[in-house]
C-alpha positions in Angstrom: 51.7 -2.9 45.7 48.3 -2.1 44.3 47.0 -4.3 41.5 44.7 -3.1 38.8 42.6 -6.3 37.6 41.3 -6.1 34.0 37.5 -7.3 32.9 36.2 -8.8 30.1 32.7 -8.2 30.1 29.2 -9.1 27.9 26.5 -6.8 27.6 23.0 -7.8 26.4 21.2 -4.6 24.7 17.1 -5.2 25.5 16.9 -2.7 23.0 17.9 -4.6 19.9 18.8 -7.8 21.8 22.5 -8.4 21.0 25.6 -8.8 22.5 28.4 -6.2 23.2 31.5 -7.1 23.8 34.1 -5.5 25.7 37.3 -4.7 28.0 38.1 -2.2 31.3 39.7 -2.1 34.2 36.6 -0.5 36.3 33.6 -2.9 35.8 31.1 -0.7 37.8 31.7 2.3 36.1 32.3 0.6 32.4 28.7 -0.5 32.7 27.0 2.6 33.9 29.0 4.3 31.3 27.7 2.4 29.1 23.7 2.3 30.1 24.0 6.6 30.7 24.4 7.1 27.2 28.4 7.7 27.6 29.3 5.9 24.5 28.6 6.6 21.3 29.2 3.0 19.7 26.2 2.0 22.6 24.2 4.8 23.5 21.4 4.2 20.6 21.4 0.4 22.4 20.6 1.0 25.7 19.5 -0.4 28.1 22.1 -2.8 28.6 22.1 -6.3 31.0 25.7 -6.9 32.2 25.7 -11.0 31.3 28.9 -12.3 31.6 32.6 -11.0 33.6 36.0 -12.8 33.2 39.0 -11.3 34.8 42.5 -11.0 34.6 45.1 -10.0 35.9 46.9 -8.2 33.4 45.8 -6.0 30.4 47.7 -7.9 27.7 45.3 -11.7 28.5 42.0 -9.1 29.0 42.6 -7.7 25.4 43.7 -11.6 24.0 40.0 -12.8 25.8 38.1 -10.3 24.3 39.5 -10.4 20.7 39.0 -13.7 20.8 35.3 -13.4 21.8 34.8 -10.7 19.2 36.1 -13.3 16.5 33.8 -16.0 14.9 34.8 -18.9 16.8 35.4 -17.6 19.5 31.8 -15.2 19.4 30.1 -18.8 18.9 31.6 -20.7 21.6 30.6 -17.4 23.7 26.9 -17.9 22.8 26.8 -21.4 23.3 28.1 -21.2 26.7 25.9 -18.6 27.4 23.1 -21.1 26.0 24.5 -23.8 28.0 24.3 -21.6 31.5 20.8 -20.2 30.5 21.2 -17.1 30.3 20.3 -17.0 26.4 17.4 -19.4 25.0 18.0 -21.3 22.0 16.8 -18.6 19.9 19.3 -15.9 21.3 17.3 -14.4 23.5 17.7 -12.9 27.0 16.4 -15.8 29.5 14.2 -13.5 31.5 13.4 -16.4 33.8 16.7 -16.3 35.1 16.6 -12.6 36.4 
């Protein structure tokens, strides 16, 4: 049996220096779609750092996860963790002394 895992995934745009949010089931290609120019809701904010993967197992948790990230609370407790790891500084920023 072949099992298709599903990706919620965090994209940091150096560009205007927020966060994208998303969902796939092919991480490596999502994100090179994604920093090419192949989508139109990102192609004006590329370059993109990938910052952050969860996965699943099924499609139907991937798609609860990344609503959930994309809503207030759950966008904030997102940040904060991200804070938290330092990955972001306080202000929001890419920590570019952790790359």
């Amino acid at each position: 049996k072949i099992v298709i895992m599903y990706y919620v995934y965090v994209l940091y745009s150096l560009k205007d220096h927020r966060l994208y949010k998303g969902y796939c089931s092919n991480i490596q290609k999502r994100f090179l779609r994604h920093n090419s120019g192949g989508n139109k809701s990102t192609a004006h904010r590329k370059p993109f750092v990938m910052v952050h993967i969860e996965q699943f197992e099924n499609k139907t948790d991937a798609l609860k996860r990344e609503n959930y990230i994309k809503s207030p609370e759950g966008g904030s407790r997102l940040i904060e963790f991200l804070k938290s790891q330092k990955i972001l500084t306080e202000d929001g920023k890419l920590n570019l002394s952790q790359w």
